[in-house]
N, C-alpha and C positions, 0 to 999 in steps of 0.2 A: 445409629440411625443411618439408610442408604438413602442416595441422592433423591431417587424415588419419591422415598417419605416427606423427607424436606421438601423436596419441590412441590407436591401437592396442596401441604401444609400454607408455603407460602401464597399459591393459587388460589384455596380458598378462603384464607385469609384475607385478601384483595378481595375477590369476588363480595363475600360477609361485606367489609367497609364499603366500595362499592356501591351497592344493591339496598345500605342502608341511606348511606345520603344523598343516592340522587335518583329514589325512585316517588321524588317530591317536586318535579317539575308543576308548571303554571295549568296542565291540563289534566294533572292526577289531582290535585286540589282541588279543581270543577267538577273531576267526576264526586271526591269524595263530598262537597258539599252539597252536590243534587242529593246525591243517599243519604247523606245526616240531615238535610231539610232546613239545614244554621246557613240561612244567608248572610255573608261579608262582601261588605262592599268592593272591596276592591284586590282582588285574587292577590297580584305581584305581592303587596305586604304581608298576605298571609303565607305565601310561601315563605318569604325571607326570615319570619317569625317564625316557621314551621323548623327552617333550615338552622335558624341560630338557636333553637332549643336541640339540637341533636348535636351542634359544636360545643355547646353551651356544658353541656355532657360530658363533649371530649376534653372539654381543658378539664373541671373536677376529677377526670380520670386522669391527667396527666399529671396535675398536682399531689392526688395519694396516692398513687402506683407504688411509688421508690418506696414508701414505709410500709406498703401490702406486703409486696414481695418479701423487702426485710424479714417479717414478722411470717408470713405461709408460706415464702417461695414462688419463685416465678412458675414452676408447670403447674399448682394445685390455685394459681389464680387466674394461669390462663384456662383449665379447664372449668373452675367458677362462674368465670366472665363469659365463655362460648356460653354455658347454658341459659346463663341472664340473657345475654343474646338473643339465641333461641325462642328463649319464655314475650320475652318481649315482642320480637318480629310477629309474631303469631297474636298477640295481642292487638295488635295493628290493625288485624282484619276486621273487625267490625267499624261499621259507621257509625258513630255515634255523636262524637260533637269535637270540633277543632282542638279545643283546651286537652281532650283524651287526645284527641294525637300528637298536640304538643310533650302533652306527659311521656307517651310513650317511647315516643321518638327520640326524648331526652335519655333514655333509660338507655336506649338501644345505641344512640351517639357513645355514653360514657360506657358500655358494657362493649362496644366493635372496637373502640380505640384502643384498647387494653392489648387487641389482639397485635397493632402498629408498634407496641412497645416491645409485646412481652414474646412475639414470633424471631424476633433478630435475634433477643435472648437466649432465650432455649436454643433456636438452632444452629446458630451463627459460629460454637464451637466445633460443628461436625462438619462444616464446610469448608474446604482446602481454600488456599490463596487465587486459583485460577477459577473455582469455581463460583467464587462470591458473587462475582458482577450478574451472573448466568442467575442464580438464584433470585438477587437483591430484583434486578430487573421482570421476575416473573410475575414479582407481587407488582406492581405499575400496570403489566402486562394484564392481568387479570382482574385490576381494579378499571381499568379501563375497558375490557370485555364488557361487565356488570354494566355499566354504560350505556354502552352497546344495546345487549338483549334490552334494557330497561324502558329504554329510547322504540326499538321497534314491538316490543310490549304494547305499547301505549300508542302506537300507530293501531293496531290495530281494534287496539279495544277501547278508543278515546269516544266513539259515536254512541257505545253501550254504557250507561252508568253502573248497572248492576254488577258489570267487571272489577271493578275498581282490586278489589282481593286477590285478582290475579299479578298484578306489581309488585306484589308482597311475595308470593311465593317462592322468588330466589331467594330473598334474603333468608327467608326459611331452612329449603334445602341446604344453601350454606355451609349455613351454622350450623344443620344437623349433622353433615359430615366432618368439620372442623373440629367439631365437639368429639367424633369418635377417635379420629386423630389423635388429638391434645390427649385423651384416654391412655394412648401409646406410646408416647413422649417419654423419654429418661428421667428418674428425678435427679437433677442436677443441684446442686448447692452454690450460689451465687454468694460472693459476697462482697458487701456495700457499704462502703465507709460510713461513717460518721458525719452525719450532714454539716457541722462543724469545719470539717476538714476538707469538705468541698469549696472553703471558702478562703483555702490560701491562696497567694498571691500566687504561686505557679501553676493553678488551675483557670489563669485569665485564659488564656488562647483555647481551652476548651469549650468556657460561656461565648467569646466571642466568633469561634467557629460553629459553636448551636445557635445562637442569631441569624446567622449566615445561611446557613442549610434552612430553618426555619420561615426567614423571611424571604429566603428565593422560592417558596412555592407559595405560599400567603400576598406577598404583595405584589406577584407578575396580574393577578385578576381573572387567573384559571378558572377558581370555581366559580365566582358569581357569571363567569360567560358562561361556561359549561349549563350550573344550575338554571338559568333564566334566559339556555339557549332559544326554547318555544317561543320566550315573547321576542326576543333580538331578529329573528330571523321568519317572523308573523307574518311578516308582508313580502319576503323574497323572494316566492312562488306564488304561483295563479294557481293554487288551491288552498280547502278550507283546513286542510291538514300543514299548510306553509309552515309553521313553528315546527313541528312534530318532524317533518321535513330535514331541516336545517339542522337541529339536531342530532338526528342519524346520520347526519352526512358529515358536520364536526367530529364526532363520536369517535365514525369509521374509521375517519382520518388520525384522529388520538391511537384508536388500535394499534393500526397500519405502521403507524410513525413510532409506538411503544415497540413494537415486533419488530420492524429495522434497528430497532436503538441497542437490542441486547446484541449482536456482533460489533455495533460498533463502539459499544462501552466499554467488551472485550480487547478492543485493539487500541482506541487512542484512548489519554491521559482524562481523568477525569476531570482535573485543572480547566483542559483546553477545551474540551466540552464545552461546560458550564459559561466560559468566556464567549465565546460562538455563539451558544445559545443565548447567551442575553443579550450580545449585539443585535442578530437576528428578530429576537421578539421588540426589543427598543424600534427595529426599523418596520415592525408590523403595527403595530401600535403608533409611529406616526405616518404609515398611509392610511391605516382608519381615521383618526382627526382631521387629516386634510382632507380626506372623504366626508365625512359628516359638517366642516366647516365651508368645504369649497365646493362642493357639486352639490349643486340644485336638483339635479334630474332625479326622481325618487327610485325610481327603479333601477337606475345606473347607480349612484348611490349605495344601496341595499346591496346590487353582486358585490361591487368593490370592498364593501363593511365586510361579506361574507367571504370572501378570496382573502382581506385580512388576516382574517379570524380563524382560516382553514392554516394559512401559511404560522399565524402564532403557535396555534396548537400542535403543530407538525414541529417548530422548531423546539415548544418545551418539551414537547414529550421527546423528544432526542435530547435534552440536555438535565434541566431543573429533574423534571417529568423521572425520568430512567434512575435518575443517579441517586434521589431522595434516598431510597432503602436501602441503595447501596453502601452511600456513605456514613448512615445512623449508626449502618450495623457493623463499620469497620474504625472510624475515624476516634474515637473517642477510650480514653484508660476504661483495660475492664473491670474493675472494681468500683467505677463511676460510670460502667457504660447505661445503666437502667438512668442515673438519675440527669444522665446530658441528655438522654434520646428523651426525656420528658419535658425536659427543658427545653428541645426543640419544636415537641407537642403542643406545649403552652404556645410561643412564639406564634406557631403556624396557626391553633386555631385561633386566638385572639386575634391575629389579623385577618383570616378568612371569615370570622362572626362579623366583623367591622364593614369590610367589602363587601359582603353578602348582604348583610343589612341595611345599607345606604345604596346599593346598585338600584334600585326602585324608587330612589327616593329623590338622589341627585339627579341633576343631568346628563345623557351618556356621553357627553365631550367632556365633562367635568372628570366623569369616572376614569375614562383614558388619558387625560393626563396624570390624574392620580400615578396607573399604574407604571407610563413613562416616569415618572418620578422613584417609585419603589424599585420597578429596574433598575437605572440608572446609576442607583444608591448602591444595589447590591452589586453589580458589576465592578465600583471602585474597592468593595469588599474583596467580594472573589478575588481579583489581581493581586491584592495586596494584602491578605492574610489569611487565604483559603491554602492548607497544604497539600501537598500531592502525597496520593494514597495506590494509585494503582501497581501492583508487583509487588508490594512490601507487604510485611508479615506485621501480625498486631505487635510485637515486641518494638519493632522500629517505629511503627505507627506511634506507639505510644512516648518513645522520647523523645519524639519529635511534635505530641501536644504537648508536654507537659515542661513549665517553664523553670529552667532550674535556677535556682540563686547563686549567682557565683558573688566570689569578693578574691579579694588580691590580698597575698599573706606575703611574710618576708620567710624564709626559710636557711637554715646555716648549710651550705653545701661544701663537703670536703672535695679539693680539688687533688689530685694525682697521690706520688708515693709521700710526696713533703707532708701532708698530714695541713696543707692549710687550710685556710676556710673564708669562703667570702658569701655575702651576702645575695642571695637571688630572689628573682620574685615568683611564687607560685601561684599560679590561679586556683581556685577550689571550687568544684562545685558541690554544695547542700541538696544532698539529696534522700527521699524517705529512710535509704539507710545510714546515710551519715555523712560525713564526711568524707568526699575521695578529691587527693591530691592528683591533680594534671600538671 
């Protein structure tokens, strides 16, 4: 496969995920209720319900991935899944009644997610050690476009009801290209331990480093701002498009900050990243709270909330944001790399279902301190048990997850031409092939 291929592959693989969970904002839900004629009372909970039936998706897909693939292979389920995809997105289009778009939407969550697992897979061997971060970062790059387009979509066809099927159509196009892709793919034979053997003790630093990766994009509060930027940013313009507004203009700056991030992913440590970037978002997350607890003034207030929320998203998307694909698809042994990158699936959507779900429901002081607490958490992670990954090859990568058993032997050592012998000590380490003496 040329760099080309790959890189497209990962492009629209972003865009597909993308384009599926966030063309569900607070004013595609309005238009879609005027056209299905199902009054609900109150929009923000049916997004949120809208949104955790499409993560709700993505974790069931993260949990039987690892035995799919086993049993068909990972290119003959990524090209299964693009089509579900597909079939689904397109089933979207009709107005009909909330509970059909929840179904749907569920189908098209666990059928896009596949793509998150099963793209680093398939590709990830054809990519050299300098190109990984360039590639890993396209797919951020691209799911943040979808964004983008989705966001000024909806500016413009938010007045129009009868629109609404026009939000659907990237997800569409997509997947129809994805799919022709995935068609062209190598078949590759993967193979994947014994879920039994996932669970020795020298495979701890690899769960506790898929936590990690996991919960630095689930618990910073990315997506319930992102998702429910319309209503956060409702009132921060003197227009009746204020939400839709605010939106576009977090979005851009997601872009903007994802598109600066892939040189500078290429040049500094992934490590120190990560560290930077959670300091940074911890210190944006507390000028929001003391904006919404100390200033009164609503309109002064609202920019400050929104200068935040510009500076958070600019900081993850240079740090969490960029590094997510990169690090799935390098960090982890390849013979367990399917079943840690779903274990980080789980991780992230169970706390993005969580966030998502409650952001309408708590209070928004309540919810920022949340996510200053989940930062927080994971920053003491990162420091202290995240490895460095960048310049090394998966060979090093992988001795360096995986935790080997040593113990202390005594050994008979002949010393010189006398023929005597005394006692030493040798370390050993147990490893999948046996025994080697150090």
């Amino acid at each position: 496969m040329n760099i080309v291929m790959l890189s497209l592959i990962y492009i629209l693989g972003g865009i597909c995920r993308g384009a599926v969970l966030y063309n569900i904002s607070t004013v595609i839900i309005e238009m879609y209720q005027k056209m299905a004629q199902v009054p609900y009372d109150h929009v923000p909970d049916l997004v949120s319900i809208i949104s955790v039936s499409a993560t709700i998706g993505s974790i069931i897909s993260s949990i039987v991935s690892t035995q799919m693939v086993r049993k068909f292979g990972a290119r003959s389920i990524l090209i299964f899944t693009t089509a579900i995809s597909l079939i689904s997105c397109c089933l979207v289009l009709p107005s009909i009644h909330w509970i059909y778009l929840f179904v749907f939407k569920f189908i098209s969550g666990f059928s896009s997610c596949f793509t998150i697992s099963l793209i680093p897979m398939v590709c990830a061997q054809y990519i050299s050690v300098a190109q990984r971060p360039i590639v890993g970062s396209l797919y951020s790059v691209s799911l943040v476009l979808s964004m983008v387009v989705c966001n000024v979509i909806q500016f413009f066809i938010s007045s129009e009801k009868q629109l609404y099927w026009v939000i659907q159509v990237l997800s569409i196009v997509s997947s129809a290209f994805l799919l022709i892709l995935s068609l062209k793919t190598p078949k590759e034979k993967h193979e994947v331990l014994k879920s039994e053997n996932v669970y020795s003790k020298k495979y701890t630093k690899c769960f506790l480093v898929a936590f990690i990766i996991g919960i630095s994009i689930a618990g910073t509060g990315y997506n319930p701002i992102l998702q429910f930027s319309t209503l956060i940013f409702k009132n921060s313009f003197n227009s009746p498009k204020s939400g839709t507004i605010g939106a576009i203009i977090t979005s851009s700056i997601n872009l903007i900050s994802a598109t600066i991030s892939i040189p500078v992913v290429r040049r500094f440590k992934r490590k120190v990243l990560l560290i930077v970037g959670s300091i940074l978002m911890l210190l944006s997350y507390t000028v929001t709270i003391l904006a919404l607890k100390l200033v009164k003034d609503t309109k002064l207030q609202n920019n400050i909330v929104l200068g935040a929320t510009i500076s958070f998203i600019f900081f993850y998307s240079c740090s969490s944001g960029s590094l997510f694909f990169v690090l799935i698809g390098e960090v982890f042994p390849k013979q367990l790399k399917m079943f840690f990158m779903n274990f980080v699936m789980v991780i992230h959507f169970v706390g993005t279902m969580v966030t998502t779900f409650i952001f309408p429901i708590i209070d928004e002081f309540i919810n920022y301190i949340l996510y200053i607490g989940f930062c927080s958490i994971n920053l003491i992670l990162i420091v202290k048990f995240l490895p460095e990954t960048k310049g090394k090859s998966f060979e090093e990568i992988e001795r360096e997850m995986i935790t080997e058993s040593r113990k202390v032997v005594l050994k008979d050592v002949e010393i010189g031409e006398s023929g005597e012998t005394t006692r030493d000590i040798v370390v050993s380490a147990e490893t999948e092939q046996g025994t080697e003496i150090k």
